[in-house]
N, C-alpha and C positions, 0 to 999 in steps of 0.2 A: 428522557431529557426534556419532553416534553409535555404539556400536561394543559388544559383548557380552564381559564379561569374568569368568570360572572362573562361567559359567550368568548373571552379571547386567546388565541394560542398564547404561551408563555414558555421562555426558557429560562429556566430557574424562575428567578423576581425581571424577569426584562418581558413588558412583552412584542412581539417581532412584530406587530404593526408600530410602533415606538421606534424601534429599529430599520425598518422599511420607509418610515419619513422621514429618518433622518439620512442613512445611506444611499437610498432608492434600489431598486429593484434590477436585477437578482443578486442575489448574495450568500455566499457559504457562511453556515453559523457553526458554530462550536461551542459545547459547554464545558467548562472546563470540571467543574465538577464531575460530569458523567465521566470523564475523560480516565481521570486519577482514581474514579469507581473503579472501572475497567482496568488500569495498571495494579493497582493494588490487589485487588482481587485472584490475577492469576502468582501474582509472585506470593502472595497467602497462601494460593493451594500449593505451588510444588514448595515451600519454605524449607523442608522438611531435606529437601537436597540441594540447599543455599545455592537455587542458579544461577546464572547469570541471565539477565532478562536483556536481550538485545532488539530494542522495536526497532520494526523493519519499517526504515527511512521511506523507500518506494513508496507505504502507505498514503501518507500525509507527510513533507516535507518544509512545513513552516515552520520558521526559523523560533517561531513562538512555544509551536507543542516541542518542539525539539529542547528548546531551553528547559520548560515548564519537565519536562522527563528525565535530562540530566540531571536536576535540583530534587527529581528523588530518587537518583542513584541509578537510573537506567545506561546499559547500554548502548550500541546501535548498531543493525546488520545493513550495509551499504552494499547497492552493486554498483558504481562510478565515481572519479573523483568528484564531478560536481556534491554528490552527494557527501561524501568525504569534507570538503568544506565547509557545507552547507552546517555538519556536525561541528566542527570547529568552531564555524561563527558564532553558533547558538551556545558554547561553552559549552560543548560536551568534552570528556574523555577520550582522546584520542587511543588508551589501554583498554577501554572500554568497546573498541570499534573492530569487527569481523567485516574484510571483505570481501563480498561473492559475486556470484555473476558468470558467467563461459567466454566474457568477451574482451577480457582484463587487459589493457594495453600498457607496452613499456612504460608510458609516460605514466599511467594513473600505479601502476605497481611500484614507481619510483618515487612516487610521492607518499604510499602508503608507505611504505620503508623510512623513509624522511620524516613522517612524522610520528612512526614509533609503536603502528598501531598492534592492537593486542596478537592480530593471526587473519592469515589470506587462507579463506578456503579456495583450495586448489580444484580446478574443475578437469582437467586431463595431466596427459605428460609432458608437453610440451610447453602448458603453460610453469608447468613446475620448473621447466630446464630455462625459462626466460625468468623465470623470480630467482633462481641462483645465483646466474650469470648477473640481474643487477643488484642482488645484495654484495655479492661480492665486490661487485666493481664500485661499492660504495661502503665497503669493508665493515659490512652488516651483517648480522644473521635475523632470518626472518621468520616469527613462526608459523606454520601452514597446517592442515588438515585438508582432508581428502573428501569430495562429496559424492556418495555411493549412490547410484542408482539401483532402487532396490524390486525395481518392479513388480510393484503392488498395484492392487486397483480401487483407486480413490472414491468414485463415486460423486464425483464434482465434471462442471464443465469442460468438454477436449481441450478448450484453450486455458486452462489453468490447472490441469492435471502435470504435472515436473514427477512421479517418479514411475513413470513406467519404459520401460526400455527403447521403446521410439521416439521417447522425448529426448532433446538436448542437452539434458541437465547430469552433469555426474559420470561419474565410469563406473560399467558394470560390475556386480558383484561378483561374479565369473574371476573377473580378469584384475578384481583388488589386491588380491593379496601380491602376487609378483610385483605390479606399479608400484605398490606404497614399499615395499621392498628394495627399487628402486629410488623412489622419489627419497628414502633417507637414506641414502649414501652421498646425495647431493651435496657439493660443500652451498653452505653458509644458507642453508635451511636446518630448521630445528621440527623438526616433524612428532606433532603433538594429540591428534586426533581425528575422529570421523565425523561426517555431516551427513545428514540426509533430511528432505525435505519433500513429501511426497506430494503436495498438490496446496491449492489453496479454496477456500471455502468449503472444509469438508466438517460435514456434520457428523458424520459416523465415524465413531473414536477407533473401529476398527481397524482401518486403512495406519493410524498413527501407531498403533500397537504393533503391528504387521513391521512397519517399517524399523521402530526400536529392535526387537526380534531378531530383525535380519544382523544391527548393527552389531549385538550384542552378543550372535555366533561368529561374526567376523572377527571379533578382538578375538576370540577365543582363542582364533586361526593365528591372529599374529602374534600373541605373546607366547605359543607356542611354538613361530619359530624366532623369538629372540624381539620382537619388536613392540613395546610399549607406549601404549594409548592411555592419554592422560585427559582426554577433553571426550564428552560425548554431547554433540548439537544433534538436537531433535527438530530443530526450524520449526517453521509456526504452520500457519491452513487453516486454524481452529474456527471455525463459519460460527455466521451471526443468526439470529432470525431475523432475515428481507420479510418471506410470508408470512402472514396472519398465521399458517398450520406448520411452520417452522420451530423447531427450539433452537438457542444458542448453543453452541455446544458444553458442556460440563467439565469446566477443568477442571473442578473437584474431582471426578468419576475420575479423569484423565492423571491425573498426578496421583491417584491411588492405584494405579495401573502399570504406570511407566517408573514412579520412582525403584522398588524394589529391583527393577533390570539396571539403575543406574545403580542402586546401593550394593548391586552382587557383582558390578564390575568396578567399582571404586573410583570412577570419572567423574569429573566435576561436570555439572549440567550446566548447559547452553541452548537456553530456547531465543527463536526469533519471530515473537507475534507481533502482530501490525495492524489487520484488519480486524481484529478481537479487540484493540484497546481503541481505535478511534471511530472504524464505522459507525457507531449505534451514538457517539457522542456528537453529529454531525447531522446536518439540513444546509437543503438546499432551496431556500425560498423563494418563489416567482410569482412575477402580477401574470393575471390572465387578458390577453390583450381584446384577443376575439370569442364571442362562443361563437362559431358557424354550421349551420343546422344542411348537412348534404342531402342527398336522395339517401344513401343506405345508411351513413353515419352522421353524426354529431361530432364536432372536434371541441374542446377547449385549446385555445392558442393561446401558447404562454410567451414571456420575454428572454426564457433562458431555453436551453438546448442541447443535443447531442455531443457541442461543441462544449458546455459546462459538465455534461454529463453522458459518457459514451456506454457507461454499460449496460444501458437496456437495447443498443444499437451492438454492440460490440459481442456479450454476451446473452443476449434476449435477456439479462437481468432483471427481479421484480423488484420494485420499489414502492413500498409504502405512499399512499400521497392523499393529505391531509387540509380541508380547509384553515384558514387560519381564522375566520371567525366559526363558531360551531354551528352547525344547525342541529336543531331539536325532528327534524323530520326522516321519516324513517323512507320515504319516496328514492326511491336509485333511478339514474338514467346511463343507459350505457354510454361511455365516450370514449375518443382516444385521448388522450392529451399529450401537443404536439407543442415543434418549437418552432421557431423563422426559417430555420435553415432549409438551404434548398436541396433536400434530401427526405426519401421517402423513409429512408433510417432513422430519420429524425422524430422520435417519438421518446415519451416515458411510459408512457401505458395504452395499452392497445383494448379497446371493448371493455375498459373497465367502468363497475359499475360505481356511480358516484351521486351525492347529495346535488339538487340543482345548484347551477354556477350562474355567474355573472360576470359580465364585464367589468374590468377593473379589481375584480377579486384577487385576493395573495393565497398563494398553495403553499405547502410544504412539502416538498421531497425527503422522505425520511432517509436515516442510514448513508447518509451521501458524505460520514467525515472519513473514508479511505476509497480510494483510487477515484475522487471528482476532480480537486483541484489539478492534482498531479497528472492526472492525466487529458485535462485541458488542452483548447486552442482556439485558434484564433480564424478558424474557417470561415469563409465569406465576410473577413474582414471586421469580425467580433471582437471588440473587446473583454479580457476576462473581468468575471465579475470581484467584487472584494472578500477577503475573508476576515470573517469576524470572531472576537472569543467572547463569551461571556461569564461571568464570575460573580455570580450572586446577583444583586442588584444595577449592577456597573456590567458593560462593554464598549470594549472596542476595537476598534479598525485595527488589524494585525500584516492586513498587505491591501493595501488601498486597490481601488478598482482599475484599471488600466484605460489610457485615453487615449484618442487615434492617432495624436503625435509616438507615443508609445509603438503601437504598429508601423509606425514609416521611419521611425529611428534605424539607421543602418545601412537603411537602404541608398545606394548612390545611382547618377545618371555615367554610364561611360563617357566619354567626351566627344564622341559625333552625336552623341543626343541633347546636349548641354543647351541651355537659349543660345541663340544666334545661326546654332548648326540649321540649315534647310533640309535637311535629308541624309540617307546613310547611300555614299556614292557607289556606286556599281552595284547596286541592289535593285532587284524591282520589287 
């Protein structure tokens, strides 16, 4: 999405120091183009078993990509009502929306019912016997699916590995066929399919083949005793190339692998990618405030942070990171590059080797359009930065940058602390 033109970055026809004087510093970018590359692309490859393409909201939740997705026919896999909404507002298909998650509450399952949507993947039993009892009592029937834990082994990071059996996600393959035996005798469920989702950011198409496999001996189980499966979700994980010695992974390879399991069970396909269609269409651009030269290291100190950006803290995640004017020099100096926050966590890259920097310089954090914004905050008192889209030669602002009244909206004083109070009495 990005590409260096007579010495300056550029996204599409925009280039981000244009950008950077007009917004200021730091700022999520999006190209909208790379964006609709990457949707297109995967529903091309499986075409072939007309899925249903559900992006998974959690990725990137602006109200913007979410519109621009609906308008070519996209789904959406939600785990919250905010999220739910959030698909709403942007004009999406409420038919179009799967909701998941393990932690589904009355209120948010009441709402999904309410507005109609396509099927609640069911993550135990008890959440099954709380979606009956309020379809009913709102004289509903609601469609659901079951999401198997099929414990396989990913090959991706412990904290985003979802399908091995010590994870929280899903009911055992052991113990599916009796639940789902139960779960459709339920009244005022319409019980329609299986889910599985083994991990997220996984490169090796194995782990995904593995898990269709497994779902695809289970139907076998059920409609041999009496129980028809009509929906088969394969959920997303499908990884990007972060590293330079990374490949993205190949849905082509992938959809010539996994359809034929779908076309010899006759299920309609339900995938749910996310970090496939927007990570690689996303940056996160920052000025560098300080270079500080230590005894053992070098730091570049940036104006964005752990706080815009948690996954190289959260998961040692590697990120790409890119001057935005070019240099022609082949010299590297090792640095970290760090951000304000008072946290030793607070880094994007650790000893990495880099063209000399300067103060006042703009970087590029590459790959940062899934789980940046979304998983943002406000630590030490930060405002989030803005997000931007860009589309050919034109961008613009899509959520403006947040200002310190923004952070203290909400907040109230109790009324021994109000002006005039002198103190909180019987307190020392």
């Amino acid at each position: 999405m990005l590409k260096y033109k007579d010495g300056e970055l550029f996204c599409e026809g925009v280039a981000l120091r244009d950008i950077a004087s007009e917004a200021g510093t730091p700022f999520y970018l999006y190209s909208l183009a790379r964006l609709l590359e990457n949707f297109h692309r995967i529903r091309k490859a499986f075409s072939k078993a007309n899925p249903l393409i559900a992006y998974s909201v959690k990725a990137n939740s602006n109200l913007s990509i979410l519109r621009l997705l609906a308008r070519e026919g996209s789904g959406f896999d939600i785990v919250s009502a905010g999220e739910l909404r959030r698909v709403l507002a942007a004009g999406g298909d409420p038919q179009k929306v799967i909701f998941a998650g393990v932690g589904k509450t009355a209120e948010e399952l009441r709402l999904a019912i309410q507005q109609k949507i396509l099927m609640v993947n069911l993550e135990s039993e008890p959440e099954a016997q709380l979606l009956s009892e309020i379809a009913r009592g709102q004289k509903a029937v609601m469609r659901a699916s079951l999401r198997i834990n099929p414990d396989v082994e990913a090959h991706t990071h412990e904290y985003i590995t979802t399908g091995k059996k010590e994870n929280k996600f899903g009911v055992s393959y052991k113990s599916a066929p009796a639940l789902i035996a139960r779960i459709a005798r339920l009244p005022n469920i319409e019980f329609v399919g299986l889910h599985v989702h083994v991990g997220s950011q996984i490169l090796d198409l194995t782990a995904h083949i593995n898990g269709v496999k497994r779902l695809v001996s289970l139907i076998g189980v059920l409609r041999s005793e009496g129980i028809e499966i009509r929906t088969l979700n394969i959920g997303g994980g499908y990884g990007i190339a972060y590293g330079e010695r990374e490949k993205t992974m190949n849905v082509e390879r992938a959809a010539e692998k996994i359809i034929p399991f779908v076309r010899k069970m006759g299920c309609r396909l339900i995938m749910e990618p996310g970090r496939y269609i927007v990570a690689s269409a996303g940056a996160l651009v920052t000025r560098i405030t300080y270079i500080k030269v230590g005894d053992l290291k070098q730091f570049a100190i940036v104006d964005s942070g752990m706080n815009h950006l948690i996954r190289p803290a959260l998961y040692k995640a590697y990120h790409r990171i890119i001057p935005v004017r070019e240099t022609r020099t082949r010299k590297r100096i090792e640095m970290d590059v760090v951000g304000p926050i008072c946290e030793s966590a607070d880094f994007f890259a650790k000893d990495r080797p880099m063209p000399p920097l300067t103060q006042g310089e703009l970087l590029a954090i590459l790959d940062t359009g899934a789980y940046g914004y979304v998983m943002s905050s406000n630590y030490n008192t930060q405002p989030r930065p803005p997000e931007i889209l860009v589309n050919g030669t034109a961008f613009h602002i899509i959520n403006k940058r947040e200002t310190y009244d923004n952070l203290l909206k909400g907040e109230q004083f109790p009324p021994y602390l109000q002006h005039g109070e002198k103190g909180i009495k019987g307190r020392i």
